[in-house]
N, C-alpha and C positions, 0 to 999 in steps of 0.2 A: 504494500500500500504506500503511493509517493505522498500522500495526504493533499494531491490537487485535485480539481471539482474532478463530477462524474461526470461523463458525457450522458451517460443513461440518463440521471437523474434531471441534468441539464434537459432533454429533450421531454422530458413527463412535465417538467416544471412550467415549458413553453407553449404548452399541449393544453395544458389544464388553462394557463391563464388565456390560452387564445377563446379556450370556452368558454369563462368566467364565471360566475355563481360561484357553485358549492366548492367545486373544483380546483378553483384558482385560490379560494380559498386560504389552506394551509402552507402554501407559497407566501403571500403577503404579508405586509403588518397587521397585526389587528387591529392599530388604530393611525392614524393623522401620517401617515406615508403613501398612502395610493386614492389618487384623485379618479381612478378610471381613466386612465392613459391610458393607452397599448405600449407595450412592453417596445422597447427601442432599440435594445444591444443586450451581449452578453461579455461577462466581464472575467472572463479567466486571468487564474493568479498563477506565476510558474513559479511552485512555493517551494522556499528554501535551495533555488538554482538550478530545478529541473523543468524543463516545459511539459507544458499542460498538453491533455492529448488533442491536439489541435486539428486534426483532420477529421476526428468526429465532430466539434466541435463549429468546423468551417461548414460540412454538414448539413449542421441543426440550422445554423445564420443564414445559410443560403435559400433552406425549404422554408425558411418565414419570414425572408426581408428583413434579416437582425443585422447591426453594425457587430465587429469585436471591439470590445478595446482590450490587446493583450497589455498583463500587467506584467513586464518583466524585469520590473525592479532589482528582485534577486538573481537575473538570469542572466545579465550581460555576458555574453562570451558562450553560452550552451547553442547547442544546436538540436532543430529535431528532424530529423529524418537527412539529417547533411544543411539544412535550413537554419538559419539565425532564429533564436528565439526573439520574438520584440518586430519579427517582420512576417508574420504571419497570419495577421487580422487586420483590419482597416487601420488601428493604429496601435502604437506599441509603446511604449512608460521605460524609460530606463533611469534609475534614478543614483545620486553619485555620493550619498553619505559616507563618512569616513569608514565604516566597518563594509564597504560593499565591495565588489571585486578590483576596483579600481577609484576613486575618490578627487573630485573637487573642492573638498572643505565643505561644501552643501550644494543643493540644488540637482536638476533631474532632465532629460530631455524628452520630448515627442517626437514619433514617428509615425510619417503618411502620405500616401500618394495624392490623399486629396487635398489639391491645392487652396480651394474656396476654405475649408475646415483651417489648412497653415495658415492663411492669412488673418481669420478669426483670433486663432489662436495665439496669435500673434501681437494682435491687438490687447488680446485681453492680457496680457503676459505685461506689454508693458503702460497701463495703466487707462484701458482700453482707448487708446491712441490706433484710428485706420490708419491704412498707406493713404498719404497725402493728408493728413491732420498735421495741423500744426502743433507746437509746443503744447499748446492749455487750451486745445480744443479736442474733445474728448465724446467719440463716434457710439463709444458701447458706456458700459457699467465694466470696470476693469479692474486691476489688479497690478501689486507693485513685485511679480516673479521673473525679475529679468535675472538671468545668470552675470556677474560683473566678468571685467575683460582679465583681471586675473585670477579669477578661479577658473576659465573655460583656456585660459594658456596652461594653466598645470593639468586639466581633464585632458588636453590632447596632447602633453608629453606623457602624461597616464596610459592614455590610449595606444602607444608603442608598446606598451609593456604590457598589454592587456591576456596577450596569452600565455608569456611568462607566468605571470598571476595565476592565470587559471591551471595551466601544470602544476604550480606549486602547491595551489590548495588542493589538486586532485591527490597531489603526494599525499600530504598532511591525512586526508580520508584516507587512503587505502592505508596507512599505518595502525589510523584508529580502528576498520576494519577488520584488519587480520588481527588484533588481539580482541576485539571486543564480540565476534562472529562465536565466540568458543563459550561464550555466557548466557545460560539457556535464559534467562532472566531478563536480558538485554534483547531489543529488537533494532538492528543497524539497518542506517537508511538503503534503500532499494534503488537502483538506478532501473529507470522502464527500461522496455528494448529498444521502441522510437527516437527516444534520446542517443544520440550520435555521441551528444559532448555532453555531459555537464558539468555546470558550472558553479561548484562549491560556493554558496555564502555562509554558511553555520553548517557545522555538525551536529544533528540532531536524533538523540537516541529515544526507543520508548520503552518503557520499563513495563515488567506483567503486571496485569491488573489487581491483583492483592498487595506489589508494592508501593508505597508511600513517596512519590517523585518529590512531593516539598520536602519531606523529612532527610530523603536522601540530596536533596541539594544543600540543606543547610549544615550534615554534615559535611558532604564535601569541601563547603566556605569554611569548615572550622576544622581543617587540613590543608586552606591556603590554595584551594579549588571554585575558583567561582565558576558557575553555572545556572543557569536563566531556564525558565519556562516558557517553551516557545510553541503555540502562543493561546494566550488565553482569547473563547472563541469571542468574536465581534457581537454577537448580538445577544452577547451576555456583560457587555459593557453597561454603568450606568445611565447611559444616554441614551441607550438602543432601548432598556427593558423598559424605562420611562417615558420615552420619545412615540416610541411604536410599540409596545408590550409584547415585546418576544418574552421567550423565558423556559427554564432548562427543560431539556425534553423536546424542543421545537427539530433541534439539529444533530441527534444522538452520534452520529460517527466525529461531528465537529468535535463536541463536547467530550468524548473520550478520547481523542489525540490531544486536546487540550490538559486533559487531567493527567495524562500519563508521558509527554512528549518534555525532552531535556536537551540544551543546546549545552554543549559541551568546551572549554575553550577553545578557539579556531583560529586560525589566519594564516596567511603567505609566508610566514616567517617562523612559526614552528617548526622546533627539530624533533627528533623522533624521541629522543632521550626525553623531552617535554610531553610530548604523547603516551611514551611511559610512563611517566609519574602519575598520568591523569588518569590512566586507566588500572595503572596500581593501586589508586589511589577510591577509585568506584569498586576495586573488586574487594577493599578490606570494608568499606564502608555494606555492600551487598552480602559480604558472609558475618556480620555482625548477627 
């Protein structure tokens, strides 16, 4: 299980709400999130570095007139089927925070062939300013998301090194695989078979479900092992269950890789001696 959307589920989900009523239903929010639109896009996440299955995906978009927007935040540098992730839906999200495969200080890019959508987007990026606007003459409702000139000079001396990177971290995984594969307790991340390349952002393990993932993280922090819960699910946040009244049970496969899912430390610059310690370090804590 790579824990990105199902394409199955995707296509029931698209099915139901084209019918609407009862159906469409347990898809929605129960409250103040659906005006009665029709459904627009579908939004695949290629979670944790691996792309989403995108060709079922293409699919479902094509038999309903849906946009994608792929999110491939974590993906830069993966490939699926021989294909870039981030160019394989109407538009594709790559974003450059410090911990991601390659890093601008902040800030994130789009990608799309369609030119009227870049120009929009465009606009709204730099404080919805059209082409041909002047200084304080302001065409949309905009936004102040311009990447400045020197964080986008270090993102494309990054970008030489982008597949360096990505070997490195692919090293970094196969190390923590071959000793962590041997821990019936431990469940190590899965590369699909679509996936050509992928492109390590976090290594993330998931523990059986009778074990205690918080208790075991906080021991690990008090043997000098930090490790994170990745991720708790979205629409168990408190905005989401008071905004729109989700709430547990709505999304059972989200909500148990949320309970049981452990990102492990990670990066380009791990040596293997450091990958030992952490996984020595999980296996005195798991035979307590």
């Amino acid at each position: 299980m790579t824990g990105n959307i199902d394409p199955e589920k995707v296509s029931n989900a698209v099915n139901d709400i084209a019918e609407g009523g009862s159906a469409a239903e347990k898809w929605l929010p129960r409250r103040g999130g659906h005006s009665g639109a029709p459904l627009r896009a579908i939004l695949p996440v290629d979670v944790f570095g691996q792309p989403a299955d995108m060709d079922a995906i293409c699919h479902i978009a094509a038999a309903h007139d849906l946009k994608i927007i792929e999110d491939s935040c974590e993906a830069l540098g993966a490939t699926y089927k021989g294909n870039p992730a981030g160019t394989l839906g109407d538009y594709g999200v790559y974003a450059f925070y410090p911990n991601k495969q390659i890093t601008t200080g902040e800030g994130a890019v789009i990608l799309t062939n369609d030119d009227q959508a870049a120009n929009f987007m465009r606009a709204l990026r730099n404080q919805g300013r059209a082409p041909g606007d002047t200084w304080l003459q302001h065409t949309y409702l905009g936004y102040n998301y311009r990447l400045d000139e020197m964080s986008a000079a270090l993102g494309r001396v990054q970008l030489t090194r982008l597949q360096e990177m990505v070997l490195k971290r692919a090293q970094v995984a196969d190390w923590y695989t071959e000793r962590l594969s041997q821990i019936s307790s431990v469940e190590v991340p899965q590369v699909a078979g679509k996936t050509t390349q992928m492109s390590w952002f976090v290594y993330v393990v998931r523990f059986a479900p009778e074990l205690d993932r918080d208790a075991i993280a906080q021991l690990l922090g008090e043997r000098g092992i930090p490790a994170r819960p990745y991720f708790l699910p979205i629409h168990l946040q408190p905005y989401m269950v008071e905004r729109f009244g989700y709430r547990t049970g709505d999304y059972p496969i989200t909500e148990d890789l949320g309970k049981r899912s452990l990102a492990l430390p990670f990066s380009s610059v791990m040596t293997e001696d450091q990958v030992e310690q952490v996984c020595q370090a999980l296996h005195l804590v798991l035979c307590k």
